[in-house]
C-alpha positions as CSV (number, residue, x, y, z in Angstrom):
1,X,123.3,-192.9,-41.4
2,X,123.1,-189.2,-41.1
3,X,122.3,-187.7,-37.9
4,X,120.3,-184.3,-37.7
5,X,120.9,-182.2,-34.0
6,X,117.9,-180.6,-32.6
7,X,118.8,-178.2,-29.4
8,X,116.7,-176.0,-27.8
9,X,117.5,-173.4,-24.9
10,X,116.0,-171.8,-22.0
11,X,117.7,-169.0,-21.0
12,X,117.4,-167.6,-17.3
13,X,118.1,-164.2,-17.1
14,X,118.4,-161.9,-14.2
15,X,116.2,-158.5,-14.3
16,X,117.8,-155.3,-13.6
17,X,115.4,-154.0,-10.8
18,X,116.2,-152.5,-7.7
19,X,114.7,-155.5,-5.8
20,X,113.6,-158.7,-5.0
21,X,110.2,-160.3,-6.9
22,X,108.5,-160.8,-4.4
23,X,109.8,-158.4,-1.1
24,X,111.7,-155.3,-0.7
25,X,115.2,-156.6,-0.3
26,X,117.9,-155.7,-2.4
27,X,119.2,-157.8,-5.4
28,X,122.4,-160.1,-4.3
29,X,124.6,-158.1,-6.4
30,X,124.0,-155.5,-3.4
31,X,125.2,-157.7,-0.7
32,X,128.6,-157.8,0.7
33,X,128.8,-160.5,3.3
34,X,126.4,-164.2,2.8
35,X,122.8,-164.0,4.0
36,X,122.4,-159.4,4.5
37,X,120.1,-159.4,1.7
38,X,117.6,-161.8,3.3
39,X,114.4,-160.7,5.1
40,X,111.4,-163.5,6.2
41,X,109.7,-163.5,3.1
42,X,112.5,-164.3,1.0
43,X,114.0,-166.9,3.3
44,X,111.0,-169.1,3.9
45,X,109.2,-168.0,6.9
46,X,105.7,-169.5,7.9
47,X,103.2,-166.4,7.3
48,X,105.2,-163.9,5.2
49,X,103.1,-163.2,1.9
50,X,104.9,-162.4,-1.1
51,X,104.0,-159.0,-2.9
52,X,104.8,-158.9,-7.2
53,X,107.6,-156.1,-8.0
54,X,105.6,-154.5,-11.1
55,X,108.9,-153.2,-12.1
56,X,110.0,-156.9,-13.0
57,X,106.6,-157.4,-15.0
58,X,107.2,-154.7,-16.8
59,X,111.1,-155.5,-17.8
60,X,109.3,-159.0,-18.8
61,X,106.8,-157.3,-21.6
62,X,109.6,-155.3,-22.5
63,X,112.0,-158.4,-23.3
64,X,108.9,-159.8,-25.0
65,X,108.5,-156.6,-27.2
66,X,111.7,-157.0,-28.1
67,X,111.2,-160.3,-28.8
68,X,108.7,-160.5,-31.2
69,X,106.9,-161.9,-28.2
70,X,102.4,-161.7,-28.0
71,X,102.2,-160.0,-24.4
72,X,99.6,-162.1,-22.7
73,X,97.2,-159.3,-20.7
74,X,96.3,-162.3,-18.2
75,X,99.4,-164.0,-16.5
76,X,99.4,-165.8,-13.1
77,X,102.0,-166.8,-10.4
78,X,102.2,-170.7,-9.9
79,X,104.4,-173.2,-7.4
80,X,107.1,-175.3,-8.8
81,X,107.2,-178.1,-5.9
82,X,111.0,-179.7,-5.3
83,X,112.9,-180.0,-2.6
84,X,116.5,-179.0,-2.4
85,X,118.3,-177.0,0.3
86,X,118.5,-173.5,-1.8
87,X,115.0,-173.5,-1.8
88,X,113.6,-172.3,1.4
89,X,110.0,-172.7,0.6
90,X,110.9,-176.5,-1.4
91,X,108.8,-174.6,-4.2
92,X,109.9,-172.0,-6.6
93,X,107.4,-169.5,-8.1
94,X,106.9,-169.6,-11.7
95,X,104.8,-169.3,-14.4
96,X,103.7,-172.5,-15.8
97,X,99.8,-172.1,-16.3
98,X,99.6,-168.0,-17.5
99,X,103.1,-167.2,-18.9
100,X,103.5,-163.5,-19.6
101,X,104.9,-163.8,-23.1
102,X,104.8,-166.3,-25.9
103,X,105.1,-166.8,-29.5
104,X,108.0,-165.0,-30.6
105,X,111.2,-165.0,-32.7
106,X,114.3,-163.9,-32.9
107,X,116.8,-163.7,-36.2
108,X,120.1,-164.8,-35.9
109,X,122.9,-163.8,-38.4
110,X,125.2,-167.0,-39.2
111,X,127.7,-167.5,-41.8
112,X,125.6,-169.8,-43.9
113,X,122.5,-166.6,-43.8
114,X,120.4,-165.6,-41.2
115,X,118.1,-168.3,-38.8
116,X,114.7,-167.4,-37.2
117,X,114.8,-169.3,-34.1
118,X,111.0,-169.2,-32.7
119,X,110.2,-168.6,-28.9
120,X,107.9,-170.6,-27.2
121,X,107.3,-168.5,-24.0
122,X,108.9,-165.9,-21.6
123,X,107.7,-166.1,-17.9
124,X,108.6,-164.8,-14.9
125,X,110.0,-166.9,-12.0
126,X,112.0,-166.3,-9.0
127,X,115.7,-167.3,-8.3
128,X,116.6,-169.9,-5.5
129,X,119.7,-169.7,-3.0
130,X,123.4,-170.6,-3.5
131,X,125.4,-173.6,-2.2
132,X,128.6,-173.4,-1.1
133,X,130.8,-176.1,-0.9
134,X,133.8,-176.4,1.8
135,X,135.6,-179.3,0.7
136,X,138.6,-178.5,3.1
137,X,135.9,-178.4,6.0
138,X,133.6,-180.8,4.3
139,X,130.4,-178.6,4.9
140,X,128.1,-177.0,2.5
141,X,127.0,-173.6,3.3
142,X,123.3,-172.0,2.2
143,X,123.4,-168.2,1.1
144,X,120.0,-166.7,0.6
145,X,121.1,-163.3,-0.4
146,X,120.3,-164.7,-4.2
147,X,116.9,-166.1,-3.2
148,X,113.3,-164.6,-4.9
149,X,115.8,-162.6,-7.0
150,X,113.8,-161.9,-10.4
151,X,114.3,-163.9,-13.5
152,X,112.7,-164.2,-16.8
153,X,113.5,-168.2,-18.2
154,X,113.8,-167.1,-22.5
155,X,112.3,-170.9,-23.7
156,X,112.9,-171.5,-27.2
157,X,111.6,-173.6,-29.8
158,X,113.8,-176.6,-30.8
159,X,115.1,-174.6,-33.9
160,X,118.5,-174.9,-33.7
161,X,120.9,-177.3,-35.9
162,X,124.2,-176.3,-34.6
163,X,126.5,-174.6,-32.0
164,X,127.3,-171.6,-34.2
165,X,123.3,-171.1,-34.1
166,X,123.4,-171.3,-30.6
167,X,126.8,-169.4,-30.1
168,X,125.3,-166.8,-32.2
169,X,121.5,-166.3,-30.5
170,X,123.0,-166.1,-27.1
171,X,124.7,-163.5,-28.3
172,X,122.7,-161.8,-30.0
173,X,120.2,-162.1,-26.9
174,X,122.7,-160.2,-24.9
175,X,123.5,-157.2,-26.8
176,X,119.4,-157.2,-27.1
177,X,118.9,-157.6,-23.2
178,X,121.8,-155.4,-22.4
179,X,120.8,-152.4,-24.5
180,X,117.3,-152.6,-23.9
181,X,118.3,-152.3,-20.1
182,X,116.2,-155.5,-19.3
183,X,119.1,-157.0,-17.6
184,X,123.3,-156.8,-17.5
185,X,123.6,-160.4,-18.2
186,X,127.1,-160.2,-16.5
187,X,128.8,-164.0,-15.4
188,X,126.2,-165.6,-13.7
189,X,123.3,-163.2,-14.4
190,X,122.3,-165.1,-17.6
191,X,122.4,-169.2,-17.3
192,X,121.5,-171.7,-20.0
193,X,120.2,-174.8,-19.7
194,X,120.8,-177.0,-23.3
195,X,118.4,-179.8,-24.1
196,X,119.9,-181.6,-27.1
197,X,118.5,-185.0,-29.3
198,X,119.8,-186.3,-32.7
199,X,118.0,-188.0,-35.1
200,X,118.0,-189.5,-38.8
201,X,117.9,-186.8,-41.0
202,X,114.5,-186.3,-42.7
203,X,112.4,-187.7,-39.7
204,X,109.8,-185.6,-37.9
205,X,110.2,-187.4,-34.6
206,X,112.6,-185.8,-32.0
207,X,115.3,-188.5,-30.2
208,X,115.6,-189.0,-26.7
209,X,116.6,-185.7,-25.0
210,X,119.3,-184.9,-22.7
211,X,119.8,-181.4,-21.0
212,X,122.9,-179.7,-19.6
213,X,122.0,-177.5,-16.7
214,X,123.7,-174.1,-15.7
215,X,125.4,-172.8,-19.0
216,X,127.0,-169.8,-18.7
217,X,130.3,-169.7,-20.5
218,X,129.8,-169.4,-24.8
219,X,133.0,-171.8,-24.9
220,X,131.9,-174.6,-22.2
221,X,128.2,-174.8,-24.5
222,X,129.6,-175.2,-27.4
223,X,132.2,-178.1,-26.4
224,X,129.1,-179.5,-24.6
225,X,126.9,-180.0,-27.4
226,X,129.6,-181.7,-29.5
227,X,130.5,-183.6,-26.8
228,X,126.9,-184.7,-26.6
229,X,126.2,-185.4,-30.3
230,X,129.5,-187.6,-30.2
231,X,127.8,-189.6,-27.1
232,X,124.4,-189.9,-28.1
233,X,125.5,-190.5,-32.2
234,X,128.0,-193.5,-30.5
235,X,124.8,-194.7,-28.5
236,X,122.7,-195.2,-31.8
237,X,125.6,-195.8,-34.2
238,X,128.2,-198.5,-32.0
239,X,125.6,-199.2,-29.2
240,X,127.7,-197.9,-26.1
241,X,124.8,-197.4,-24.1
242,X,120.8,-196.7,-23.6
243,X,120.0,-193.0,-24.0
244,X,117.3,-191.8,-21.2
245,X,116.4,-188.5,-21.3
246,X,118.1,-187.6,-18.2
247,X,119.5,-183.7,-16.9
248,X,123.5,-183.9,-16.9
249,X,125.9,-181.7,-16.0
250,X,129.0,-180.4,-17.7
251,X,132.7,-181.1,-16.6
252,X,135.1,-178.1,-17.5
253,X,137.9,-179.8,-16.2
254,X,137.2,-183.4,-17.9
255,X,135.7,-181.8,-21.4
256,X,132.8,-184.2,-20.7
257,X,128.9,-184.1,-19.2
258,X,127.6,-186.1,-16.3
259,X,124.5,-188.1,-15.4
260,X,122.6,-186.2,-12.7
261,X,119.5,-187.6,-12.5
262,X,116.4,-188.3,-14.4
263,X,114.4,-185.2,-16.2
264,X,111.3,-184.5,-14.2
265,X,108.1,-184.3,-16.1
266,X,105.6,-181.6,-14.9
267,X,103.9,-183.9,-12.8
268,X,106.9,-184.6,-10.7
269,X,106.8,-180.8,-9.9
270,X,103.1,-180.7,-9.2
271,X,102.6,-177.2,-10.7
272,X,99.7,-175.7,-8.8
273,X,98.3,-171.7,-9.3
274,X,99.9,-169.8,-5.8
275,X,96.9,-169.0,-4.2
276,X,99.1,-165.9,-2.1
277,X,99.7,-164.0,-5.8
278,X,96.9,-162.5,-7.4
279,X,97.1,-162.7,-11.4
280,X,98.7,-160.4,-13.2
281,X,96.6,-158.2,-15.7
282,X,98.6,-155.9,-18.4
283,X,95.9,-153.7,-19.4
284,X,95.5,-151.8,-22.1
285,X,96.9,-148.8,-21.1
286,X,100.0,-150.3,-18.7
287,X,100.6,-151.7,-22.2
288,X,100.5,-148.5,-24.6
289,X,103.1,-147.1,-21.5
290,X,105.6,-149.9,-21.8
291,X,105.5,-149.5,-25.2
292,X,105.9,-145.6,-24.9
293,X,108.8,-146.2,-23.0
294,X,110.6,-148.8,-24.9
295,X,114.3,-147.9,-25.9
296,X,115.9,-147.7,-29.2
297,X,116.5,-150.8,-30.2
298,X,120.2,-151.6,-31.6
299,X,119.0,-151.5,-35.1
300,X,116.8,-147.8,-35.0
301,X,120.8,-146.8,-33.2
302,X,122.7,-148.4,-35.8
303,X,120.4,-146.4,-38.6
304,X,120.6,-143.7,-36.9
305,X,124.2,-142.8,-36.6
306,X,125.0,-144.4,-39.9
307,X,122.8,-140.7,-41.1
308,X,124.9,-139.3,-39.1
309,X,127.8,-140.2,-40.9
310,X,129.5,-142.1,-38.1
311,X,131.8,-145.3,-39.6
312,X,130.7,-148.4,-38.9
313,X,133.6,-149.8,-36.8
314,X,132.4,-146.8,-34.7
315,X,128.6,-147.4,-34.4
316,X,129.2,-151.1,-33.8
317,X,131.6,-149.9,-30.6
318,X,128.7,-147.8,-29.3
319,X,125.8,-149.9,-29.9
320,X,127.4,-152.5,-27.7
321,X,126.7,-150.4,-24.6
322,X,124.0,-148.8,-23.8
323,X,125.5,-146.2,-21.6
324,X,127.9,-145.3,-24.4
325,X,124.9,-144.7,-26.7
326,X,123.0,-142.9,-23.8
327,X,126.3,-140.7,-23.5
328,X,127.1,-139.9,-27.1
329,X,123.5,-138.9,-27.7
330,X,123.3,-136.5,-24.8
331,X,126.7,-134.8,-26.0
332,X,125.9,-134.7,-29.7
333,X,123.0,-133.0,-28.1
334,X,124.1,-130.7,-26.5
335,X,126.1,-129.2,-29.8
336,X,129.2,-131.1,-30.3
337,X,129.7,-132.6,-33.9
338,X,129.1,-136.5,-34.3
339,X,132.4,-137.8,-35.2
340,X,134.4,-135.5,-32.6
341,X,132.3,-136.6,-30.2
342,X,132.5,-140.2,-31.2
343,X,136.4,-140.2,-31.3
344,X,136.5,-138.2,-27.9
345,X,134.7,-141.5,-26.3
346,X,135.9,-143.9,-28.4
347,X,139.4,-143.2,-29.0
348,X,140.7,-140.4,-25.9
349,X,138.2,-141.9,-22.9
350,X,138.7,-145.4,-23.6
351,X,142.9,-145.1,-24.0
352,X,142.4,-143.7,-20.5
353,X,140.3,-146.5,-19.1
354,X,142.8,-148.9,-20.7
355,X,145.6,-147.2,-19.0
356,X,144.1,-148.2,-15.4
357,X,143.1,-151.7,-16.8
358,X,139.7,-151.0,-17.3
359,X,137.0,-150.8,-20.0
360,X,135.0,-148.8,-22.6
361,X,132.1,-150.0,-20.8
362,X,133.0,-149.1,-17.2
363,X,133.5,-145.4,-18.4
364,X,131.9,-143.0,-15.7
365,X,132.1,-139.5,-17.2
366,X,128.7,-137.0,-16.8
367,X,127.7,-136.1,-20.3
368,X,127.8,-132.0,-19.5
369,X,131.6,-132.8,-18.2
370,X,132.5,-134.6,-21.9
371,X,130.7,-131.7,-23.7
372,X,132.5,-128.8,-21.7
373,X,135.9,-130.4,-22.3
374,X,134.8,-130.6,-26.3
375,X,133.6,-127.1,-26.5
376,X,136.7,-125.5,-25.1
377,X,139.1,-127.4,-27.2
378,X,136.7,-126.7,-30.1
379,X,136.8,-123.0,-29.1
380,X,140.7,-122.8,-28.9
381,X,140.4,-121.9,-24.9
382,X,142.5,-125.0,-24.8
383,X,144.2,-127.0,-27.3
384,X,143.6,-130.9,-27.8
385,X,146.3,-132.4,-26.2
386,X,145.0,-130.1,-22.6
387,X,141.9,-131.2,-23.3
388,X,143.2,-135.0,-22.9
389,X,145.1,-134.0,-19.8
390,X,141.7,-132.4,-18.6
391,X,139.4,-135.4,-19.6
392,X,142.2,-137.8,-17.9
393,X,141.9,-135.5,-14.6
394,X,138.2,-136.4,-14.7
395,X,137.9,-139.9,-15.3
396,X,140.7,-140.9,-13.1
397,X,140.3,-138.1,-10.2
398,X,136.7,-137.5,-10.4
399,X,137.7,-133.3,-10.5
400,X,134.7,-130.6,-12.1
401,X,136.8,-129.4,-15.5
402,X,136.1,-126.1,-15.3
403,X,137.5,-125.8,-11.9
404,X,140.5,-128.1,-12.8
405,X,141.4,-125.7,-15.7
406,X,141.5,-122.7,-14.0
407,X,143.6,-124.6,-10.9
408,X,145.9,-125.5,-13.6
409,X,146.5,-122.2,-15.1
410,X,145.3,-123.8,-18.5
411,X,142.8,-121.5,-19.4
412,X,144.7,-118.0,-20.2
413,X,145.0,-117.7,-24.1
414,X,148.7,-117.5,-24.5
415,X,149.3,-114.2,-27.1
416,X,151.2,-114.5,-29.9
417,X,153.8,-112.1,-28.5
418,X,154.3,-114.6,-25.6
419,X,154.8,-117.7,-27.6
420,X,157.2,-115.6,-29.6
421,X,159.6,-115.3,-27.0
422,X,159.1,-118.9,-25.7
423,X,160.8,-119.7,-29.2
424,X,163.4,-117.9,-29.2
425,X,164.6,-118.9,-25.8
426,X,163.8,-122.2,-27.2
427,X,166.2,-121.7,-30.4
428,X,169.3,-119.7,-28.8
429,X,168.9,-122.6,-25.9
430,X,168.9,-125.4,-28.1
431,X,172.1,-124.4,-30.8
432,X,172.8,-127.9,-31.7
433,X,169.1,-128.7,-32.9
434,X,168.9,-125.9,-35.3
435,X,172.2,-127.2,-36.8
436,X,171.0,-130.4,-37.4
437,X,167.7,-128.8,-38.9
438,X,169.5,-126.4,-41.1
439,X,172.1,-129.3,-42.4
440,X,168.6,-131.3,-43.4
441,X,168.0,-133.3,-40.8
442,X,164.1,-132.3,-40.5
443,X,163.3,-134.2,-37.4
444,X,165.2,-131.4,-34.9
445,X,162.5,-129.6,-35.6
446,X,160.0,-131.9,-33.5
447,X,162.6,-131.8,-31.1
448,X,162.7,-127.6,-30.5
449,X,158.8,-127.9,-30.6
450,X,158.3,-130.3,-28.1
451,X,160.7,-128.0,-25.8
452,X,158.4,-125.0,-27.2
453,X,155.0,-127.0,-25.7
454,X,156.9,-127.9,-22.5
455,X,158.0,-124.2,-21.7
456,X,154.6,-122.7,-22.4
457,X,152.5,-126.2,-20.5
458,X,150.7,-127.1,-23.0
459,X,149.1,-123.6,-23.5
460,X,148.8,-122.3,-26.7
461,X,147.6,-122.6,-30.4
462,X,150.2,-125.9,-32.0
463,X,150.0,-124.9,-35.2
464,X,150.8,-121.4,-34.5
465,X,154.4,-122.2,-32.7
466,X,155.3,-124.4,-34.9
467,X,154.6,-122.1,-37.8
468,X,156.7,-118.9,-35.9
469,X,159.1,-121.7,-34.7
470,X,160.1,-122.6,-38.2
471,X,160.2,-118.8,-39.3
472,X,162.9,-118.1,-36.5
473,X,165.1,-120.8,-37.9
474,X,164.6,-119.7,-41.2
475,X,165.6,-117.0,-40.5
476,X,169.4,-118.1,-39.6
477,X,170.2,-119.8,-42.7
């Protein structure tokens, strides 16, 4: 019999605020040693009242916009009762009533075409704590510092039919989230949790579910949802056991998932409106702002530079940051051409990141510092290759360009008549390279000009000593 996989994701993804939902503590990415990021509220305390961050609300309507999401006007806060020891309060706040979001979709390229995966809901919900396990000690450890950090939990329909579907909207949910500034989605910032079912192909009815908790590695999900259409077609097929819809865990180590106990059904939670919260209300006008406010999205960028006549291995390198975008916009704005501008970031600042082991995207350069260094080399103050020396000085030394040029002695024009004399010193210094060049051997030139460019530092027009370089050994044929 043939076997059709139905899988459907929800997504937790960490906001990019400046705090806590529901107190004024930093995010745990701020924290440096367990439990400094903790006040009473956040950690449990009998009393403390919880106040809404409306910058988290706000990233949530935003992710729906982008999302093809209705933006409910009327959301509310509810309690998610369980019991486990990251979870100070033993509930978690949620939306389960009033989410914020629902009805969406979201289009995901695949080899086969394009698949509109639908989107049940987006709501807003806090983070719990983290365990730590010492196994040497044999002692779990509790740190808060990641408690009440915001989340929005992305639910999807069950619309997907395979792991390159899946593969291919998580991805596709991350450029969208990244660029749209909703949220970094760096390791451990964005989680999945699979739920998976076969059944015959052709049937309606949906199989007994299982669902894999804490996905956040694109390799690990995809081996777990083969592994688990092996298990459960083996269960109907051969027999090797009774399916329960269940929530397992995966094993990276053993390539295999794990029982962990039964799926709770909303009762077992015991969802109940948090009477400390007051609903949520996205008037009219909070709305028309959010929407006033909303960024590019990747495809108005894409159209955009592909006007301005930027290639599209180029546009697709600076669509996948947002600050890169943010950057080449504000340069290009500022008067430098497109494509200079494009190549300067692309091709000069990222072989300097590279050369200290870093990244395109950690690139930390003001955008009037970029566009000084391209309007000087563009003006012939400097030529390119000081212009690279200057942009390296920068990035890796933090320095003001226009002071480190004039430290450097690299902003005097150097006059013809002094370049002049730089190659003849050059040519009656260098007797045996102008031999080689006059008995054909062309590449001695290169040789006398790269001693040219070292006597004169980098000063000077190229093309100009290497045109009154080759007239002086013309000149002794």
């Amino acid at each position: 019999m043939k076997y059709e996989t139905v899988i459907g994701l929800e997504t937790h993804v960490e906001l990019s605020t400046m705090s806590k939902l529901f107190c004024s503590c930093g995010g745990h990415s701020e924290a440096d040693q367990p439990n400094d990021c903790v006040c009473p509220a956040c950690c449990g305390m009998p009393g403390m009242l919880p106040v809404t961050n409306k910058h988290a609300v706000e990233l949530a309507v935003r992710a729906g916009l982008m999302l093809n999401c209705h933006i409910n006007q009327y959301a509310t806060f509810d309690k998610k009762s369980y019991y486990y020891p990251d979870l100070p309060c033993s509930y978690q706040i949620t939306q389960w009533f009033h989410p914020i979001c629902t009805n969406g979709y979201v289009d995901v390229p695949t080899k086969s075409g394009t698949s509109r995966i639908g989107i049940k809901q987006i709501h807003i919900e806090e983070d719990a704590g983290k365990l730590v396990h010492d196994d040497w000690a044999d002692v779990t450890y509790v740190d808060f510092n990641r408690t009440s950090v915001p989340l929005i939990e992305i639910v999807s329909k069950p619309d997907f039919r395979s792991p390159e579907e899946v593969i291919g909207y998580i991805e596709k949910l991350k450029s969208m989230l990244r660029f749209g500034g909703i949220s970094e989605c760096e390791e451990g910032a964005m989680r999945c949790d699979v739920n998976i079912s076969i059944r015959p192909e052709g049937t309606p009815e949906l199989g007994v579910r299982s669902e894999i908790k804490n996905m956040s590695s694109l390799t690990a999900i995809e081996r777990a949802i083969k592994f688990e259409v092996a298990r459960h077609t083996d269960a109907l097929e051969r027999h090797t056991e009774t399916l329960v819809q269940e929530t397992r865990r995966w094993d990276d180590i053993k390539n295999r998932t794990f029982a962990m106990r039964n799926k709770e059904t909303a009762a077992d939670y015991r969802y109940f409106p948090d009477p400390n919260l007051m609903p949520v209300v996205v008037d009219d006008e909070w709305l028309a702002e959010i929407k006033d406010n909303m960024p590019a999205s990747i495809e108005e960028k894409t159209a955009e530079y592909t006007e301005m006549g930027l290639s599209p291995q180029d546009i697709d390198s600076l669509v996948s940051e947002r600050k890169l975008c943010d950057l080449f916009d504000a340069v290009v704005k500022s008067g430098c051409k497109p494509a200079d501008t494009a190549a300067w970031i692309l091709t000069d600042c990222a072989g300097i990141l590279r050369r200290g082991g870093k990244v395109i995207g950690e690139l930390d350069i003001a955008p009037e510092e970029l566009s000084y260094i391209i309007k000087t080399v563009d003006e012939g103050k400097i030529n390119r290759g000081v212009g690279k020396k200057v942009l390296s000085a920068v990035i890796e030394k933090g320095v003001a360009p226009e002071a480190f040029i004039k430290e450097q002695g690299l902003d005097a024009k150097v006059d013809e008549s002094m370049i002049l004399d730089t190659v003849k010193k050059v040519v009656a210094d260098n007797p045996k390279a102008v031999s080689d060049y006059l008995g054909g051997k062309t590449k001695a030139l290169q040789a006398l000009f790269g001693s040219c460019m070292k006597e004169l530092r980098g000063k000077g027009d190229p093309n100009a000593i290497r045109e009154l370089l080759t007239q002086e050994v013309e000149k002794l044929r």
